[in-house]
DOMARMAR-555572 format. One line per field, with one value per residue: x, y, z of N, C-alpha, C in turn; residue in three letters; residue number from 0. Coordinates in Angstrom, 2 decimals, decimal comma, always signed. Layout:
N
nX = (X_...)
nY = (Y_...)
nZ = (Z_...)
caX = (X_...)
caY = (Y_...)
caZ = (Z_...)
cX = (X_...)
cY = (Y_...)
cZ = (Z_...)
r = (Ala_...)
k = (NUM_...)
//
This chain:
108
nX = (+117,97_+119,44_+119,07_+120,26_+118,67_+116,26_+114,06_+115,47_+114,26_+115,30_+114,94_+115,59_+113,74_+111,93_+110,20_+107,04_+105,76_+103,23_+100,63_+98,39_+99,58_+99,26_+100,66_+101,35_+99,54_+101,53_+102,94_+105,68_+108,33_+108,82_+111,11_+111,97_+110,49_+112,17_+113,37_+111,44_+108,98_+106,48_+104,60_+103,42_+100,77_+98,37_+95,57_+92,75_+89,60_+88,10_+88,79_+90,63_+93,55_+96,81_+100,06_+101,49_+101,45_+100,92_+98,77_+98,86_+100,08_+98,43_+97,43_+96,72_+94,53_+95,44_+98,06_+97,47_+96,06_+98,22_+100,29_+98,63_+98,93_+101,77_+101,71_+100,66_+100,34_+97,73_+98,33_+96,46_+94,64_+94,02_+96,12_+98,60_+96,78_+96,25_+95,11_+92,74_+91,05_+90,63_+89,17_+88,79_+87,62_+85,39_+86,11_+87,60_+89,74_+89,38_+90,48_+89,71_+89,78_+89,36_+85,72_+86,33_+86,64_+88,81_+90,36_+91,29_+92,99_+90,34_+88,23_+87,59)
nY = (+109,77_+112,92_+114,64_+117,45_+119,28_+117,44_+114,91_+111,62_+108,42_+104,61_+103,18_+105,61_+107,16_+109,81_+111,33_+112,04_+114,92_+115,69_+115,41_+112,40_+111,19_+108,47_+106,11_+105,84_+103,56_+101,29_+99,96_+97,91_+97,38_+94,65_+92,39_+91,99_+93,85_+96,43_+99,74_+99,80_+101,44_+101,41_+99,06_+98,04_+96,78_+94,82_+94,95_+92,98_+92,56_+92,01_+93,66_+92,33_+91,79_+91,84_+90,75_+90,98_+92,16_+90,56_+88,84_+86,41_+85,91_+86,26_+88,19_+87,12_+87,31_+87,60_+88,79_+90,95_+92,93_+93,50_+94,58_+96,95_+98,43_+98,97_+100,16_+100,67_+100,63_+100,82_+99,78_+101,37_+101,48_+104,06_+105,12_+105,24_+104,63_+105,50_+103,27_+104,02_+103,11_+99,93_+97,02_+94,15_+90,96_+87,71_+85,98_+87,50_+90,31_+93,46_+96,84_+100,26_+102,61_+105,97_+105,57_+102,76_+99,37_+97,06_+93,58_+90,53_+87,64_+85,45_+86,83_+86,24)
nZ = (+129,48_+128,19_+125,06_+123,71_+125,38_+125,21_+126,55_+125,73_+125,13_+125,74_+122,92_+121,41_+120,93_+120,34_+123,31_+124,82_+125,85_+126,60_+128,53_+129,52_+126,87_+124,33_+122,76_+119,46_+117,38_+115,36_+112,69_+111,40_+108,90_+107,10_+107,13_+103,94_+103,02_+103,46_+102,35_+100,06_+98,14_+97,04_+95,53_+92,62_+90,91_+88,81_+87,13_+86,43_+83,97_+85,26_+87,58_+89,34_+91,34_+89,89_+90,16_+88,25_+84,81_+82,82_+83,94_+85,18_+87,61_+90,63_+93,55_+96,86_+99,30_+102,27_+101,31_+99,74_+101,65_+103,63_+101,95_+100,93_+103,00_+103,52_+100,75_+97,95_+94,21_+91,56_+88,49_+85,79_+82,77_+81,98_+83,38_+86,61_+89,96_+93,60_+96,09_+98,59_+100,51_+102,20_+102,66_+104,49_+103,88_+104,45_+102,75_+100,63_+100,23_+99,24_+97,64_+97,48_+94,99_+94,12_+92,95_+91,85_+92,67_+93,56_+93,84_+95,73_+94,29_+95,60_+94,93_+92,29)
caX = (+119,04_+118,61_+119,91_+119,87_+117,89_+115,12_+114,22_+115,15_+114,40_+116,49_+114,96_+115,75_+111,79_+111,42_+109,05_+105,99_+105,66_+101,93_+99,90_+97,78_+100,10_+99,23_+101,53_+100,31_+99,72_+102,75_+103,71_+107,00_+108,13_+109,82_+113,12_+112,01_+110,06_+112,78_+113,67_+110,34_+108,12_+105,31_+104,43_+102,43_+99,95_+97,45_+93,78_+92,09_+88,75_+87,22_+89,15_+90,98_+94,57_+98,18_+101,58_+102,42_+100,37_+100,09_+97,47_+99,67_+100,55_+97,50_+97,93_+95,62_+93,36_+96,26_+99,03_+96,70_+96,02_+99,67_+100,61_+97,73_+99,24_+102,73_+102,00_+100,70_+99,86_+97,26_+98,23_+95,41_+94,76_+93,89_+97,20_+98,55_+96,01_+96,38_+94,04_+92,75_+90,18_+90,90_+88,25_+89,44_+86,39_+85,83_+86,36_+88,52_+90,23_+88,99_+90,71_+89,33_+90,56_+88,01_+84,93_+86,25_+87,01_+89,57_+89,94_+92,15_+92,15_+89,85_+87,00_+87,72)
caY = (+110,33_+114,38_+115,25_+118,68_+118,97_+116,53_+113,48_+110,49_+107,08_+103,95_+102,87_+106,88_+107,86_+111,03_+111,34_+113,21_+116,02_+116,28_+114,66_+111,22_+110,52_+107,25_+105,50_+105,22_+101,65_+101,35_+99,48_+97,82_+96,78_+93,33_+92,82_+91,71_+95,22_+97,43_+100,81_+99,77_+102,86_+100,79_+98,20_+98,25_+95,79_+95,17_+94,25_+92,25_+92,73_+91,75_+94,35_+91,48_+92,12_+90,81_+90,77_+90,92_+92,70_+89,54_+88,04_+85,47_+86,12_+86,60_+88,78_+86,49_+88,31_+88,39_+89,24_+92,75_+93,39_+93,53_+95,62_+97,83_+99,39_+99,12_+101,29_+100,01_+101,63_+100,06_+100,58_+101,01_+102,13_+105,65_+105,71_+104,86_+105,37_+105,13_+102,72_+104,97_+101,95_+98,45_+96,16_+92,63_+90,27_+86,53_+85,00_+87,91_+91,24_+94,99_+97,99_+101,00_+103,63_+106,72_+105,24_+101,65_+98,62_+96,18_+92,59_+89,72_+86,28_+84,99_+86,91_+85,66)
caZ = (+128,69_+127,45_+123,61_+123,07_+125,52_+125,03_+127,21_+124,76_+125,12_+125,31_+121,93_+120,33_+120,11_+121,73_+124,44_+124,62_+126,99_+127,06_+129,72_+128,28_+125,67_+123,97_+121,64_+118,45_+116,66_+114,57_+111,36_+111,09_+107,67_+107,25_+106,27_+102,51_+102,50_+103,48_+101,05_+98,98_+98,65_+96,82_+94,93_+91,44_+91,16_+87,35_+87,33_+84,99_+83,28_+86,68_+88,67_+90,26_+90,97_+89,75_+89,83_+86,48_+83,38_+81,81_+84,76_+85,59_+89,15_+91,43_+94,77_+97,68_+100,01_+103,18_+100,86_+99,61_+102,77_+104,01_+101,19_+101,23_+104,41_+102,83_+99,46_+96,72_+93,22_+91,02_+86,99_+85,16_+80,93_+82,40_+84,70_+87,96_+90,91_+94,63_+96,66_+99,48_+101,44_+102,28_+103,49_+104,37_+104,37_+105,34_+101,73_+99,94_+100,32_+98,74_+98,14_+96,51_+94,38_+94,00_+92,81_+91,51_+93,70_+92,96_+94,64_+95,64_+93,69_+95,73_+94,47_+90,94)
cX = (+118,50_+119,81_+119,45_+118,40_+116,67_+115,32_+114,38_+115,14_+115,35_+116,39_+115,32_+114,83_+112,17_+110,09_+108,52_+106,09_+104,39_+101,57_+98,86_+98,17_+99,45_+100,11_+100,73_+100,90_+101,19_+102,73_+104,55_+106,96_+109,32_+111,19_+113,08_+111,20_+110,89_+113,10_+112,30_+109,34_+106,74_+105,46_+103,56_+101,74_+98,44_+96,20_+93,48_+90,75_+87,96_+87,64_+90,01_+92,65_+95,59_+99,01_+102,33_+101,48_+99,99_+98,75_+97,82_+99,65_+99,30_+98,13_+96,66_+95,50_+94,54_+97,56_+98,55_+96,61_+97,30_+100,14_+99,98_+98,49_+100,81_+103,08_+101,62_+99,89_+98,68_+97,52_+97,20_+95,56_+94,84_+95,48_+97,35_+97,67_+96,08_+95,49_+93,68_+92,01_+90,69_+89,96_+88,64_+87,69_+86,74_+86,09_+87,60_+88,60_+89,80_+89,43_+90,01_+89,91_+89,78_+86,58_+84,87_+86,79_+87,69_+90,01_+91,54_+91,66_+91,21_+88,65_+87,20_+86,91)
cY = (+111,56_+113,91_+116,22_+119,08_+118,57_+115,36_+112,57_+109,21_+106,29_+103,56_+104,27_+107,29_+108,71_+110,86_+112,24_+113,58_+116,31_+114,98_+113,62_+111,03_+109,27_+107,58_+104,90_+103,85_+101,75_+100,05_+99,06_+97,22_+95,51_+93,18_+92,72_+93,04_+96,83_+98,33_+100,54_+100,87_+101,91_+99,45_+98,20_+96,31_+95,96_+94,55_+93,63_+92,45_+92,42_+92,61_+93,29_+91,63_+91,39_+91,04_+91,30_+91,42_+91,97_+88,41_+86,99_+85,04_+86,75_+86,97_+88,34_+87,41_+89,09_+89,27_+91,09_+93,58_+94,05_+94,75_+96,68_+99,19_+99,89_+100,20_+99,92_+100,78_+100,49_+100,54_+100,13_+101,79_+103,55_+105,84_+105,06_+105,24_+104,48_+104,71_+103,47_+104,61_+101,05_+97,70_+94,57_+91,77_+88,96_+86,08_+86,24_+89,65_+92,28_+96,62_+98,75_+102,63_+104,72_+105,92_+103,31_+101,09_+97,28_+95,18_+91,51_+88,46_+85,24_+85,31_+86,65_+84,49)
cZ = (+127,97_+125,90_+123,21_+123,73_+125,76_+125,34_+125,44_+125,72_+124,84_+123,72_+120,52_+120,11_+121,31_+122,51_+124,33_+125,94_+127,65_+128,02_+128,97_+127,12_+125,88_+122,96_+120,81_+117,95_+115,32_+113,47_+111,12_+109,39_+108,43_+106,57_+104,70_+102,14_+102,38_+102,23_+99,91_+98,97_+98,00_+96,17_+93,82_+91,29_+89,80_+87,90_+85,83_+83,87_+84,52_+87,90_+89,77_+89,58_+90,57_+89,42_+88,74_+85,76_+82,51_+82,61_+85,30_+87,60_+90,24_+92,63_+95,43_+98,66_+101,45_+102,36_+100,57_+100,78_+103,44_+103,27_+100,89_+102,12_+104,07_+101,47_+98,77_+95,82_+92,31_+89,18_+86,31_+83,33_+81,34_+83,05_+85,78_+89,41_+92,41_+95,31_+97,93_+100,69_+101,18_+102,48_+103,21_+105,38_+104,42_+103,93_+100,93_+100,88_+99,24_+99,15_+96,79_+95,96_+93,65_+93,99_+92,21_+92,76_+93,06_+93,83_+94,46_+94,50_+94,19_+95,19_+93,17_+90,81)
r = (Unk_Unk_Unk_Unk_Unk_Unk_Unk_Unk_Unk_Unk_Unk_Unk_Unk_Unk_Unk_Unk_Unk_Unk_Unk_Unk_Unk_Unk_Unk_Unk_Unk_Unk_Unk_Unk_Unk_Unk_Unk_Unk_Unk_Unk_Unk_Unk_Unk_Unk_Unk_Unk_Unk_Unk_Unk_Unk_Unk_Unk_Unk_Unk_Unk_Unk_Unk_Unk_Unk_Unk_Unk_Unk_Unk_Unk_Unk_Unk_Unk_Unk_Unk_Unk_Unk_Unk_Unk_Unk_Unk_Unk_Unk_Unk_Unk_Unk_Unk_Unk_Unk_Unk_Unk_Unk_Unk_Unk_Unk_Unk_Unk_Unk_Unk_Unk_Unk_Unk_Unk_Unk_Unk_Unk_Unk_Unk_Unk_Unk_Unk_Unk_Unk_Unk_Unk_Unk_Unk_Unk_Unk_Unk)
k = (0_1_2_3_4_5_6_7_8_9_10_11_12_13_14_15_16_17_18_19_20_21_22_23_24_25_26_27_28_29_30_31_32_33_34_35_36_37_38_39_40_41_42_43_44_45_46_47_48_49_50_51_52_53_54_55_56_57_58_59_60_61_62_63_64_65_66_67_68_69_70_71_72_73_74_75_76_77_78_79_80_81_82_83_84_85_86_87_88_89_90_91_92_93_94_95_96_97_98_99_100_101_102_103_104_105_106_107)
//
């Protein structure tokens, strides 16, 4: 099918023209993520993250992970700052935000 035209696909992704296209790895969001641009997320005195600003609500190692890739802001006393690494290890989850590193509740 052309539009204007340009080969489209049945799914509406245009097609690449160059020779060895690959399709890149893709991302879907889930239906409970749709229209969300991030998520804010507090640390504690241990850099360990949560839900809520009162410490209440711990975010576990797959849940960070997930949202990591999704957007997520970390608010800190200085300001809001964007996590810019992930590293998902065998007991907890680590993302980092310039020079600090902030953790799931497992490393607590």
């Amino acid at each position: 099918m052309k539009l204007h035209n340009t080969e489209i696909n049945t799914h509406g992704m245009e097609l690449s023209k160059t020779a060895g296209y690959k399709v890149p790895t893709r991302n879907y969001e889930m239906a409970n993520d749709q229209h969300v641009r991030t998520i804010e997320l507090y640390p504690d005195s241990s850099n360990v993250l949560f839900y809520d600003a009162e410490h209440t609500h711990g975010i576990d190692k797959a849940e960070l992970a997930r949202q990591f890739a999704n957007g997520i802001l970390i608010v800190t006393s200085a300001g809001k700052v964007l996590p810019t690494a992930v590293n998902v290890g065998d007991t907890y989850t680590t993302v980092t935000a310039g020079s600090d590193s902030y953790y799931s509740v497992e490393k607590a």
